[in-house]
N, C-alpha and C positions, 0 to 999 in steps of 0.2 A: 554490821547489822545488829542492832540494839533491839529488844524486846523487855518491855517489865514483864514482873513475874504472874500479874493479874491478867495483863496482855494474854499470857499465853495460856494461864487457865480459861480464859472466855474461849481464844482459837481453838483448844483443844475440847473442848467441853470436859474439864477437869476441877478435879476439888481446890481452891486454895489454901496450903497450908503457910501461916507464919505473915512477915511483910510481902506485899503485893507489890510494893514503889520497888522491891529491888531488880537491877536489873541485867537481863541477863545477854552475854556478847557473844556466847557462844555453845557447842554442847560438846558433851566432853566424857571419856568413859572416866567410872570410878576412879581408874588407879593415875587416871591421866588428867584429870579434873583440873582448871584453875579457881578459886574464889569468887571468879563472877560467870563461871561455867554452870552447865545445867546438865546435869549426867543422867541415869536411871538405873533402874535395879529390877532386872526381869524375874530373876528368880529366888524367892523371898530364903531360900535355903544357904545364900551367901550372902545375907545381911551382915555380916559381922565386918565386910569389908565397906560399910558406911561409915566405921568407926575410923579409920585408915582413911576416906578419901579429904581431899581438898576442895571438894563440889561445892559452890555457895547454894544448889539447890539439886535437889533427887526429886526425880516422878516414883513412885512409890506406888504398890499394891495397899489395903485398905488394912490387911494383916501388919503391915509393917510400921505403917503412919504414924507412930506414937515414937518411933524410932531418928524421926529426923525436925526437925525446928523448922524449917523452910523448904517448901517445895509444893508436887502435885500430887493429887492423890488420884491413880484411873485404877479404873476394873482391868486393866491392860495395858501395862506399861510399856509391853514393847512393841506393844501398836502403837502409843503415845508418839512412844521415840521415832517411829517411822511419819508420824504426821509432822513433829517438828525437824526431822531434818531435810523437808519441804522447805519450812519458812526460813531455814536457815542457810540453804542452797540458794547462791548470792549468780551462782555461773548458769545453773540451769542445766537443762542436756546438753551434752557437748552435739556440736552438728546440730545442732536444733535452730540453723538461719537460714533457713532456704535451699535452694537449687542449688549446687556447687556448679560452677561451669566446667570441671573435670567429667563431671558425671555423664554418661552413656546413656541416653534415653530411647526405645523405640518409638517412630513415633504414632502406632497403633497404643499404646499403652495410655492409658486412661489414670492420671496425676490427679485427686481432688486440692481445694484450696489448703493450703495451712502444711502441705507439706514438706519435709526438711529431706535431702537427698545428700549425701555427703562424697567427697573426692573419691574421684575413678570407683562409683557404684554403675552396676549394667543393669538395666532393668530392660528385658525381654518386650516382644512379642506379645500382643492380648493380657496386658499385665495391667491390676488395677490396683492401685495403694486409695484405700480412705484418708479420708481430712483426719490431722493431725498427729500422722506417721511420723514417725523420725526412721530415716536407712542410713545407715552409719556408713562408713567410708570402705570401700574395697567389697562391700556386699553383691553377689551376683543372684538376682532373680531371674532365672527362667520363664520362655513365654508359658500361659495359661495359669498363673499363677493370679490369686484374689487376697489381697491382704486387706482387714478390716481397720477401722477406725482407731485413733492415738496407739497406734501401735507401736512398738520400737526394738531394731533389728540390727545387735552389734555390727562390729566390723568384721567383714573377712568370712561372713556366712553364706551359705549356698542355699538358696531355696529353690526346689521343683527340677533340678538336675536329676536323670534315670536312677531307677533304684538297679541294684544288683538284681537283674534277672537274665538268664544264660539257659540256654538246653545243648545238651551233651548229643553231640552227633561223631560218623566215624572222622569223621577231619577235623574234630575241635569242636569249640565251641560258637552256636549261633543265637546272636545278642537279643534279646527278648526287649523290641520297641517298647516304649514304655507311652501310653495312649491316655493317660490320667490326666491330671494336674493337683496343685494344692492351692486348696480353704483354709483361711485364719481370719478367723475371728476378731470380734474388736477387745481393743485392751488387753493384747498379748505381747507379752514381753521376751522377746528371744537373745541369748546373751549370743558373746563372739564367737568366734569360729564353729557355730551350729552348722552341720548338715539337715534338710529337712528333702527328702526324696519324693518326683512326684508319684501316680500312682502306677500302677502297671496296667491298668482300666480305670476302675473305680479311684474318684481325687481319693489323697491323702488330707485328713481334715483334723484341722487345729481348734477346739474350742475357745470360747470368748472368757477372757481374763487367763488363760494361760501361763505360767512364767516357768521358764526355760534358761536353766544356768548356761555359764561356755561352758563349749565340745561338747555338745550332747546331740547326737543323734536318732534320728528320727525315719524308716527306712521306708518304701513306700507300700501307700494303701493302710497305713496306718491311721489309728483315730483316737483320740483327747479330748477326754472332754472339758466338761464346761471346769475354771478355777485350779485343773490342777497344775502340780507343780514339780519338778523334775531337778535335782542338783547334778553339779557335773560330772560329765562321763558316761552320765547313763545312757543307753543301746537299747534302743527296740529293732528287733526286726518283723520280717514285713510281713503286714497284718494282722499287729498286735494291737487289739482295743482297750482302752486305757479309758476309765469310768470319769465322771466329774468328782471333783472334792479328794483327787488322790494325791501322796506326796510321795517321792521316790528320793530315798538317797544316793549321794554320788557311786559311781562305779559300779553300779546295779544293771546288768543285762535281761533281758526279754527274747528267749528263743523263737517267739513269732509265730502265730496263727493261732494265739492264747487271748481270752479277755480279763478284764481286772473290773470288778462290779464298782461302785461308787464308793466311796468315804473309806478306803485303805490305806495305811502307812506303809511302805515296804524301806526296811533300814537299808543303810548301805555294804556294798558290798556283795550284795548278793546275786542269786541266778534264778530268774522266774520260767519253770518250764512245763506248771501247768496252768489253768485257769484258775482264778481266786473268786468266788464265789459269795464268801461271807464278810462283811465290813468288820474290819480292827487291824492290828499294828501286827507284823509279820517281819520277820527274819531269817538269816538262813546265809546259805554260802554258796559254794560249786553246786552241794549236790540240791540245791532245791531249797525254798523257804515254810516253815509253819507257821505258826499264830508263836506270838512273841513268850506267851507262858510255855511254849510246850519249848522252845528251841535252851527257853533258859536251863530249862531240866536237864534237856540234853548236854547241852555246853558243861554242865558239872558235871555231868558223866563222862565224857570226853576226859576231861584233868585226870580223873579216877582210873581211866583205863590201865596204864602203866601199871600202877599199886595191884589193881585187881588182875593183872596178868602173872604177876609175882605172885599170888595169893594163889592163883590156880597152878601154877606151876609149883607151887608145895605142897599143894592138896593131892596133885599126880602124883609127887615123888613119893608120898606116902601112902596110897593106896596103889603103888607100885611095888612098894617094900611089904606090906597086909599080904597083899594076891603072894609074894615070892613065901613068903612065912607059912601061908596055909599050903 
């Protein structure tokens, strides 16, 4: 697939910088570049390795533009990069042809047109996928389960299966029916081996434009809202509400029955075990996360500790030696 370089300033609605006739075969990162590649540069603080690449063209910020002879110029270039490696995606979604005749369909279950079902998926019982889903191959949806419009749901993922609930009686434990089901919205992207549980009453509910890395976990009566976005590993548990506009780094757990208010960062790594309340970027570990100014404080104090316990332990020895003298 061939593209000039005007071509894709108009597709993208980007600045042209330099020749427009040149053309480009393919995209390519900096370090990986060929001559008729089209690379980009998201973060204008390692420009210097424009000097170093092979790219016959870089999408570029507006700061840096003076830095390269041929290319684009957006307000966002690694939004850019994600719209051109649409035009560049020759295969498309994998599974994205139809019905496999592998696939397990109930046939209560409610299929709109346009949608792609891939080998040995089960889809339940009162189950309804919107037009232009893609369910990737080995995926088990559960009956009562509502999936909305161009959604897409790696392989090997469990939706609407019982979430962990159990009560403690004297002969063990007795399984807690799980009576819910789960809501997703349109234009939610769930990667592989996700669990999403359904709810124990009340559905478990996935907001619209959602995107969901592999192995992340979702437990039930949970809710997400509208855009956000989760990397992998991450753990909610059950009946944790999750705002629109939030992102979550990998291996980030949610002790469950907490909400998370709208437009919050939380790094990864960490343990969320109260409610977040105020929008901005948060961090943190085992014991809990703050707002990302206060943890940094912390964090150098943490290094410090050793030195300052040595410090204190010479300060005793010596008003240990004072008290014996007087």
């Amino acid at each position: 697939m061939v593209f000039t370089l005007a071509e894709l300033a108009r597709l993208t609605a980007t600045e042209l910088v330099g020749d427009g006739s040149f053309e480009v075969t393919a995209l390519g990162s900096l370090t990986r570049a060929t001559p008729t590649s089209l690379s980009f540069l998201s973060n204008d603080a390692r420009r210097a390795e424009l000097k170093t690449s092979r790219a016959g063209a870089v999408v570029v910020s507006r700061a840096v533009a003076e830095e390269i002879s041929r290319g684009l110029i957006s307000a966002d270039p690694y939004r850019t990069y994600a719209e051109l490696s649409v035009l560049f995606d020759e295969r498309g979604l994998p599974f994205a042809q139809g019905v496999h005749p592998t696939a397990v369909i109930d046939e209560t279950a409610v299929i709109a047109d346009h949608v792609s079902i891939g080998p040995n998926a089960v889809i339940g019982r009162d189950v309804s996928i919107g037009a232009g889903s893609v369910i990737g191959p080995n995926v088990t949806i559960y009956p009562n389960t509502q999936i909305g419009l161009d959604c897409i749901v790696g392989g090997a993922t469990v939706i609407g299966y019982d979430g962990f609930g159990f009560a403690k009686s004297p002969d063990g434990w007795i399984k807690i029916r799980q009576l819910g089901g789960v809501v997703i919205g349109d234009d939610v992207e769930i990667g592989a081996g996700c669990t999403i549980d359904r709810g124990a009453l009340d559905d478990t509910l996935i907001g619209d434009g959602v995107k969901l890395d592999n192995q992340v976990h979702i437990a039930h009566g949970c809710r997400i809202g509208m855009r956000t976005a989760m990397a992998g590993y991450v753990a909610l548990a059950g009946g944790t509400l999750i705002g629109s506009d939030v992102t979550v780094g990998g291996m980030t757990g949610f002790t469950g029955r907490l909400s998370v208010c709208d437009k919050v960062h939380i790094g990864a790594n960490a343990l969320v075990t109260q409610s977040i309340t105020v929008p901005g970027t948060y961090l943190g570990g085992a014991g809990g996360v703050m707002k990302a100014e206060h943890w940094r404080k912390s964090a150098v104090r943490f290094r410090q500790l050793d030195a300052m316990a040595r410090r204190i332990q010479v300060l005793e020895k010596q008003l240990h030696m004072k008290s014996k003298d007087s």
